[in-house]
C-alpha positions as CSV (number, residue, x, y, z in Angstrom):
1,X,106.6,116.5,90.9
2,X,107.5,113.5,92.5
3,X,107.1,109.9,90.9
4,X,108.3,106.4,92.2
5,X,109.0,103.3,90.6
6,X,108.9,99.6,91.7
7,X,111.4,96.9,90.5
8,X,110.2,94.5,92.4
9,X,109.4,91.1,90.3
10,X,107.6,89.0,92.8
11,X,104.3,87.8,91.8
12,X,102.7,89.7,94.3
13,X,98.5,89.8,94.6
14,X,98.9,93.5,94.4
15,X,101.8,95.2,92.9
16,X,102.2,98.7,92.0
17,X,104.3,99.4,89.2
18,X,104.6,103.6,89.7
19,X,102.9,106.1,91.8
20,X,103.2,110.0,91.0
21,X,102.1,112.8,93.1
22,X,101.6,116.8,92.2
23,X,102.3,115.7,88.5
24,X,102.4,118.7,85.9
25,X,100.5,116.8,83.4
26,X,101.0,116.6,79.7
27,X,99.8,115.2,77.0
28,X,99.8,111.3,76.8
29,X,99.0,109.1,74.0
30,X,99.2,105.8,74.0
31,X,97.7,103.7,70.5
32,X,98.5,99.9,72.6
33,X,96.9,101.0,75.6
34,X,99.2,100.7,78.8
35,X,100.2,97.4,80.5
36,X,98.9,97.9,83.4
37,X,95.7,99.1,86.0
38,X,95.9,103.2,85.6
39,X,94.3,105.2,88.0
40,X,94.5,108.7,87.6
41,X,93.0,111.7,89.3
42,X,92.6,115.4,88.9
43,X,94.6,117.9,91.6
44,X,94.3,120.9,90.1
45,X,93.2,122.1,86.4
46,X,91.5,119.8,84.1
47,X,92.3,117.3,81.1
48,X,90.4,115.6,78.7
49,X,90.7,111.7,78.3
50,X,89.6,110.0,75.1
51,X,89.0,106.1,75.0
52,X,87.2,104.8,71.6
53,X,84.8,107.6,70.5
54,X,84.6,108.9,74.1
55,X,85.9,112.0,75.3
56,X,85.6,112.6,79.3
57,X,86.7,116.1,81.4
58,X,88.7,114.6,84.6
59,X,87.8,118.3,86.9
60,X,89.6,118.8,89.7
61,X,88.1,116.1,92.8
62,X,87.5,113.8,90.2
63,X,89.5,110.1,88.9
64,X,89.5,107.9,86.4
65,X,90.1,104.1,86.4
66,X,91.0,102.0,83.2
67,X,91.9,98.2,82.4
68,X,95.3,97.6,80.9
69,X,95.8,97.8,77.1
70,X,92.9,99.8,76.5
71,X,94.1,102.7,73.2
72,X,94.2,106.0,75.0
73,X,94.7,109.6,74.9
74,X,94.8,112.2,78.0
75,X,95.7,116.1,77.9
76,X,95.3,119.1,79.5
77,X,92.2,121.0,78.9
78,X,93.2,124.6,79.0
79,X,95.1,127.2,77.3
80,X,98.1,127.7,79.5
81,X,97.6,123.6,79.6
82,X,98.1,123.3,83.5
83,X,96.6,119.9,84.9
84,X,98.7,118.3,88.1
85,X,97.5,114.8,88.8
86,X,98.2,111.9,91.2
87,X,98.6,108.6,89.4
88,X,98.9,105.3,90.6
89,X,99.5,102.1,88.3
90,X,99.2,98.3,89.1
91,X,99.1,94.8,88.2
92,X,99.0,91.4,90.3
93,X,97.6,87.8,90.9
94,X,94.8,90.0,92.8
95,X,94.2,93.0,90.4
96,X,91.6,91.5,88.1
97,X,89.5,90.8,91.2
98,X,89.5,93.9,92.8
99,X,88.3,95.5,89.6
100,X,86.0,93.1,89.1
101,X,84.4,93.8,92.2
102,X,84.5,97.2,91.2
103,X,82.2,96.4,88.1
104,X,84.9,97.9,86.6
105,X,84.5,97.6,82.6
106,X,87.4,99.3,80.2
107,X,87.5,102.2,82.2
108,X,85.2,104.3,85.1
109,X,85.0,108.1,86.0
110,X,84.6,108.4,89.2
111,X,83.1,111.9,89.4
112,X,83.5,112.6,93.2
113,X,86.1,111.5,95.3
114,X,85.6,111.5,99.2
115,X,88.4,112.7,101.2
116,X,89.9,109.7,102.3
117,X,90.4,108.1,98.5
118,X,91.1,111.9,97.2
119,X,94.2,112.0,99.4
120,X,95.2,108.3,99.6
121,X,98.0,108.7,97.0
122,X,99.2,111.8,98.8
123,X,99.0,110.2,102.2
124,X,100.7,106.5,101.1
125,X,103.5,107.9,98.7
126,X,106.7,107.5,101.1
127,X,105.2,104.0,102.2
């Protein structure tokens, strides 16, 4: 498990706050939502996210993508409760745009990831 940081405070047009890779996943639950952009995506296993009355499976090839401050829950979804995710999380002067262009409501599954977005995190992480 690996996760990184920034501390950087500049008012960048795209910032990320943390970026995780090969994450043993457990359960999160968040009532206030999370400050910023949260992508998340499934490596291996499965976990269940609920958002309002919603409950999603995030399978393994598959990510998720949710607004800031939107109440959450995520967990794994088995019994020996094994789910490794990437993660990336993000805010700037730009962030609200790229979602937008995105049609991106309070949150999207995305339910198949091509290569090149499934291993982005992976691929960027020491960068």
């Amino acid at each position: 498990m690996s996760i990184i940081f920034n501390s950087n405070s500049d008012n960048l047009p795209l910032k990320f706050f943390d970026i995780g890779i090969n994450w043993d996943q457990h359960k999160i639950y968040r009532p206030n939502g999370f400050d910023y952009f949260h992508w998340l995506q499934t490596d291996s296993g499965m976990g269940i996210i609920r958002i309002g009355n919603q409950r999603i499976r995030l399978n393994s090839g598959q990510g998720f993508l949710m607004r800031p401050n939107i109440p959450h829950l995520f967990f794994p979804d088995s019994n020996k409760n094994e789910w490794q995710t990437s993660f990336i999380t993000f805010e700037g002067t730009a962030a609200s745009e790229l979602v937008e262009f995105l049609n991106l409501n309070d949150y999207q599954l995305y339910n198949h990831l091509d290569i090149s977005l499934g291993t982005f995190i992976r691929r960027n992480f020491n960068t």
